[in-house]
C-alpha positions as CSV (number, residue, x, y, z in Angstrom):
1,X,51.7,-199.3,104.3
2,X,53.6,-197.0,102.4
3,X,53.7,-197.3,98.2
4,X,56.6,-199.6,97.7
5,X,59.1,-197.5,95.1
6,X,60.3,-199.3,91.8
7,X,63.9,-199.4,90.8
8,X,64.4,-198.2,86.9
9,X,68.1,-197.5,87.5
10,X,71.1,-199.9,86.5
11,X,74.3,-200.4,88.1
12,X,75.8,-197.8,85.6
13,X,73.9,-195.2,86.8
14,X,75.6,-195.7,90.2
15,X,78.1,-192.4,90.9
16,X,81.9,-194.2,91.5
17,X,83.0,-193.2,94.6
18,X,85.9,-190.9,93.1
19,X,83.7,-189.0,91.1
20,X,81.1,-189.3,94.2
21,X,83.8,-186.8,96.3
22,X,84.0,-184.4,93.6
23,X,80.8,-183.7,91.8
24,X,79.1,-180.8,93.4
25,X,77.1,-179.5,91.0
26,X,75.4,-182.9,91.0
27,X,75.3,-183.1,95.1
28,X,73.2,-179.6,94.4
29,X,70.8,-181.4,93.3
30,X,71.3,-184.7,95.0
31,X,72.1,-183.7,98.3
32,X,70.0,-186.2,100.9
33,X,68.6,-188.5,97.4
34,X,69.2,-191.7,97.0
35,X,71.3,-192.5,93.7
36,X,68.7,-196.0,93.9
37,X,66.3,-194.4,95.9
38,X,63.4,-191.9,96.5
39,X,64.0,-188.2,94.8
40,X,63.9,-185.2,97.0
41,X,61.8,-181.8,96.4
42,X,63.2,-179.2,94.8
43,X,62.6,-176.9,97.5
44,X,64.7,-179.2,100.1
45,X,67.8,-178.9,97.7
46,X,70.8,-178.0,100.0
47,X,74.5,-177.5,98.1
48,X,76.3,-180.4,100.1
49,X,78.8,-183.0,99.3
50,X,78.5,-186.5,100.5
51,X,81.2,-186.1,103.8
52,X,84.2,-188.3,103.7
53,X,85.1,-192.0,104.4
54,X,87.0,-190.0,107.1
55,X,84.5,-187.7,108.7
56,X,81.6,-190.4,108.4
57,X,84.3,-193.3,110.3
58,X,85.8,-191.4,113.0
59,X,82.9,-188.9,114.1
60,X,80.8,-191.1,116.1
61,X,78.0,-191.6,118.5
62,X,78.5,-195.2,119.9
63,X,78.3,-194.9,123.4
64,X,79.1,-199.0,124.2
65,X,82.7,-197.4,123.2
66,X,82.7,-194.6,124.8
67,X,81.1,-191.0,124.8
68,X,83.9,-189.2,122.9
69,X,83.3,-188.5,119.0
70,X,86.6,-190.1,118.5
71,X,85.9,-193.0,120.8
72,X,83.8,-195.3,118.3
73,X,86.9,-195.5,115.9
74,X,89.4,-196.2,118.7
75,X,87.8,-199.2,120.4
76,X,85.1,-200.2,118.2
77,X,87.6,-202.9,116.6
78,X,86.9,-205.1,119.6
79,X,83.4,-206.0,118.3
80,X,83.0,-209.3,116.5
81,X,81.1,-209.2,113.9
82,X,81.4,-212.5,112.5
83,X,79.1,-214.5,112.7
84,X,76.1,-212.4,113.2
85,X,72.4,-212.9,113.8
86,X,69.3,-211.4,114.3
87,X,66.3,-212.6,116.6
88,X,63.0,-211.6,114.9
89,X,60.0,-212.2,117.1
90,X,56.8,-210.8,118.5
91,X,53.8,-210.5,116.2
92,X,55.7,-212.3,113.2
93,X,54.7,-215.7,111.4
94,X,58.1,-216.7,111.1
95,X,60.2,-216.0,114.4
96,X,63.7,-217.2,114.7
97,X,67.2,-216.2,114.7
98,X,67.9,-215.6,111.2
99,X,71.5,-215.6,110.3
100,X,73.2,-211.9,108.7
101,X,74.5,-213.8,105.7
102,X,71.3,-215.9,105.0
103,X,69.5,-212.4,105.0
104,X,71.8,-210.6,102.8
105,X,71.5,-213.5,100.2
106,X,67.8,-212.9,100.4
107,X,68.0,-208.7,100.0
108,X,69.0,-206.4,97.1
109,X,71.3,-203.9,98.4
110,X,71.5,-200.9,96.7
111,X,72.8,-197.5,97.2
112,X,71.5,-194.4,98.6
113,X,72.8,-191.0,100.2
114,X,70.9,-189.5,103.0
115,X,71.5,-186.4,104.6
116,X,72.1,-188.1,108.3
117,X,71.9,-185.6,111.1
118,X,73.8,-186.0,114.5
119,X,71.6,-184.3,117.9
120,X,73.5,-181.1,118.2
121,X,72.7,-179.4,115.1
122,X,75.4,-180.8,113.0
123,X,74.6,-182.5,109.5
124,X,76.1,-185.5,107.9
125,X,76.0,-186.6,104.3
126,X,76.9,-190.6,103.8
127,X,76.6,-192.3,101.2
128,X,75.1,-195.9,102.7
129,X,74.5,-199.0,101.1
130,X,71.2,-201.1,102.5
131,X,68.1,-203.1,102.1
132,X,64.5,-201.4,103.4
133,X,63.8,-202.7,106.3
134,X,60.3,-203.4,104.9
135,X,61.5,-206.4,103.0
136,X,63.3,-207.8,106.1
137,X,59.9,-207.8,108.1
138,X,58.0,-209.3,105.2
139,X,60.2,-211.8,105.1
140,X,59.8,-212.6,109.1
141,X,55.6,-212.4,108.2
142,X,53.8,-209.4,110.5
143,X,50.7,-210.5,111.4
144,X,47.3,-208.4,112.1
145,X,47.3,-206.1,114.9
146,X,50.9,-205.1,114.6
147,X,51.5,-201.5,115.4
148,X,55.4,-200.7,116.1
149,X,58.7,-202.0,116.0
150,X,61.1,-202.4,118.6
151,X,65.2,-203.0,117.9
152,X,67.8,-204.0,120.6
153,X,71.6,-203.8,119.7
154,X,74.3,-205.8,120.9
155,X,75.7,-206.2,124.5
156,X,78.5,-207.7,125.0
157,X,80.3,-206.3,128.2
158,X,83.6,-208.3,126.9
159,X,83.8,-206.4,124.0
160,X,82.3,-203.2,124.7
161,X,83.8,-200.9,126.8
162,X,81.3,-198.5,127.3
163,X,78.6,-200.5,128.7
164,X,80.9,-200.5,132.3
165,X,79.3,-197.3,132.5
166,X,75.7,-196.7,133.6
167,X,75.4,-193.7,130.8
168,X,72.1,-195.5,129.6
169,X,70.2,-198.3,130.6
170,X,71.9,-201.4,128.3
171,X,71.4,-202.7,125.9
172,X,70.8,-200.0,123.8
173,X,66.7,-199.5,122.8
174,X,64.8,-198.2,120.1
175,X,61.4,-198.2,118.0
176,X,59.7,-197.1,115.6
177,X,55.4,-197.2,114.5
178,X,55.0,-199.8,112.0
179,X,54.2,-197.2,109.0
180,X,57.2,-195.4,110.0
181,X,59.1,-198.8,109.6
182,X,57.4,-199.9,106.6
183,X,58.2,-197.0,104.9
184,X,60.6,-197.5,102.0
185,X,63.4,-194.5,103.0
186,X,63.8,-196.6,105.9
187,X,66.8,-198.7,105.4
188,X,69.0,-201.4,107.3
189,X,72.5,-200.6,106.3
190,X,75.3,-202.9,105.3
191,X,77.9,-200.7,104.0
192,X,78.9,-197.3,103.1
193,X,80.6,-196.0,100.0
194,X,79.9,-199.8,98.6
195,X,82.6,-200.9,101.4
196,X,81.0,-203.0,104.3
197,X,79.9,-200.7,107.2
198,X,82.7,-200.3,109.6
199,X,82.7,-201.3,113.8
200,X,82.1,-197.7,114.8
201,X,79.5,-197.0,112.4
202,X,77.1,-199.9,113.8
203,X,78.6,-203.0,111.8
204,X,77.3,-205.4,110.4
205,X,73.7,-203.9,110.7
206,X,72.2,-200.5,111.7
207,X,69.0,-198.7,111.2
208,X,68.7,-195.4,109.1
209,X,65.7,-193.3,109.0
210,X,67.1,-190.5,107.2
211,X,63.7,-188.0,108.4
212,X,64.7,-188.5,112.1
213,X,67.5,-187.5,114.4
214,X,70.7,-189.6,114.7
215,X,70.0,-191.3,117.7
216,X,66.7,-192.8,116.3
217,X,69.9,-194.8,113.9
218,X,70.5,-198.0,116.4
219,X,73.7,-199.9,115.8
220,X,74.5,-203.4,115.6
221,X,71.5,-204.8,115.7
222,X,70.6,-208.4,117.2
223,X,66.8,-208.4,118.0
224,X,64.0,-206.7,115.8
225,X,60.4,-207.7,117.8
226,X,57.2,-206.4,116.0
227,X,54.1,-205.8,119.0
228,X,50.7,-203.8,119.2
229,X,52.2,-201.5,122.3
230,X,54.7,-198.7,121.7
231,X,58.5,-200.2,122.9
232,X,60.4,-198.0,125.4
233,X,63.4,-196.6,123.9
234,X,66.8,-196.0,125.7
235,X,67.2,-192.1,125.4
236,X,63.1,-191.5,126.2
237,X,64.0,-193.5,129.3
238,X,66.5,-191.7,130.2
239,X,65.8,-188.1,129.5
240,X,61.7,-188.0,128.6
241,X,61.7,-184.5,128.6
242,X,64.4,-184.1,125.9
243,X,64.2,-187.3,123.6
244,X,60.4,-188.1,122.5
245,X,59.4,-191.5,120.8
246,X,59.2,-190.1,117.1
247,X,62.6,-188.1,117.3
248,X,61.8,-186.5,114.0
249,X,63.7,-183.8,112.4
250,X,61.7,-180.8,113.4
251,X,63.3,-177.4,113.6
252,X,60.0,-175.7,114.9
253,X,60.3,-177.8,117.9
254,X,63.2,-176.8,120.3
255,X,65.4,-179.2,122.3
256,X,64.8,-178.2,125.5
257,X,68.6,-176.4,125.9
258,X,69.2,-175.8,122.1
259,X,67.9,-174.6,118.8
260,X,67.2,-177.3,116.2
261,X,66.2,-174.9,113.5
262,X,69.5,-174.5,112.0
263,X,72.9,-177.0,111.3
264,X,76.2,-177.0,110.2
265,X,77.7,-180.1,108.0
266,X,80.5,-182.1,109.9
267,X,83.8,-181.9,107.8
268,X,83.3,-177.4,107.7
269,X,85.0,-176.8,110.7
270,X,83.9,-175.0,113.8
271,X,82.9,-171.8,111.2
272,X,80.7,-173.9,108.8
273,X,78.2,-171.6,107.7
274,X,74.9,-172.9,109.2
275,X,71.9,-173.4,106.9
276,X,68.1,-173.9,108.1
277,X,67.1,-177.2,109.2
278,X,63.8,-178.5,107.1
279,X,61.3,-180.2,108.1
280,X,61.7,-184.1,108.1
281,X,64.8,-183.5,106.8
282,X,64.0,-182.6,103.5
283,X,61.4,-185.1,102.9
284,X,58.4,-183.3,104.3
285,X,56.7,-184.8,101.0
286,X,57.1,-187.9,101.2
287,X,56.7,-188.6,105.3
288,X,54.5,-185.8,105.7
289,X,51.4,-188.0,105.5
290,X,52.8,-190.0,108.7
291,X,51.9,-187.8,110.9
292,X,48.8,-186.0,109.6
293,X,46.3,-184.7,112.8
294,X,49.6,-184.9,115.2
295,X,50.5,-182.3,117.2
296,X,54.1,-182.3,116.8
297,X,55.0,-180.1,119.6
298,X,53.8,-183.1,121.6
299,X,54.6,-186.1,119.9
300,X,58.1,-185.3,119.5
């Protein structure tokens, strides 16, 4: 389990949002690090600015709405998010459906900006506002012999237009290993820019592990089941060959019909000078250790 990081800051260190947009001397130095959250190396400094409320809400993967970027914000609006539970179950002492607002009055959100990247080599810096999902699977109990954790997100053919569509096997599947889960960059957002996450960004719950590629981020969460055999995830079902089980941010590691070793940030236009991809991310340091012995190349 991964060395749980202590909070020194105060709600007066937290950067308002106006002076968020505008401070890029400080996103120099920031870029990817959580204002409440883990620092990054210097080395993995990139000069970025935190993207938008606009880029971030209508530049979407959310394929229950349709596979256009601009589809998400368009049709998303149909998903109820109100009330909202999750089912927690597997190797847990305490499984159940656990209502959203019972667990927010349980979590301390806080705020932290990752460096969020999309599959085809763009870059996306959003501000989010979440729990670590550690915290949420204490509180469910995992018992001995756990070894990964699975997530399932809504489906809800009424209200999701998408899922008429055989694009993936629904509902929509992912996982991660239990370390990986554990880990405390790995967050359940609520919100971004301290504004409740919207419908197209995977309201009122989503999954952000800010070392991996954007489709390890599953929206809309309703069912979280911890179990000692790695879950099948929906784009390693459906393309094996392209999409591995670890997804991590690895720009020595090709997709199989593009280069992953360099990225432009959304919100620079089609000309946005492209920078080199790092490893993890950026946070080579502190997930390194995850994967120490692992050949990368095949555990993709």
């Amino acid at each position: 389990m991964a060395h749980r990081w202590t909070n020194t800051l105060t709600h007066a260190d937290v950067t308002p949002q106006a002076a968020f947009l505008n401070r890029r001397q400080v996103m120099a130095g920031l870029a990817g690090v959580g204002l409440a959250g883990l620092a990054r190396p210097a080395a993995a400094q990139e000069a970025l600015e935190p993207n938008t409320w606009e880029d971030i809400t209508s530049y979407n993967n959310y394929y229950e709405f349709g596979t256009r970027k601009e589809d998400p914000a368009r049709y998303a609006h149909t998903l109820v998010t109100e009330p909202w539970s999750v089912t927690i179950d597997g190797l847990v002492d305490k499984p159940g459906e656990y209502d959203f607002k019972d667990i927010m009055s349980e979590m301390t959100v806080e705020e932290r900006i990752y460096r969020f990247r999309c599959v085809e080599a763009w870059s996306m810096v959003v501000p989010w506002n979440g729990f670590e999902l550690a915290d949420l699977l204490n509180m469910a109990g995992v018992q001995e012999g756990a070894k990964y954790v699975a997530f399932e997100t809504a489906y809800r053919p009424d209200e999701m237009p998408g899922v008429q569509f055989p694009i993936l096997e629904w509902p929509y599947r992912e996982g991660l290993r239990l370390d990986e889960a554990m880990h405390p960059l790995t967050i359940m957002a609520t919100g971004i820019y301290d504004k409740p996450i919207p419908n197209q960004n995977g309201a009122p719950l989503r999954l952000v592990v800010p070392w991996k590629y954007g489709f390890k981020s599953i929206k809309s969460i309703v069912r979280i089941t911890i179990s000692d055999v790695e879950p099948p995830t929906s784009w390693n079902m459906s393309a094996p060959r392209e999409y591995g089980f670890y997804s991590n941010v690895n720009p020595n590691v090709d997709h199989p019909r593009w280069s992953q070793a360099s990225e432009r940030q959304i919100g620079g236009g089609l000309f946005a000078k492209r920078i080199p991809t790092l490893m993890f991310n950026g946070y080579e340091e502190e997930v390194g250790g995850l994967y120490d012995g692992m050949d990368l190349k095949e555990f993709y």
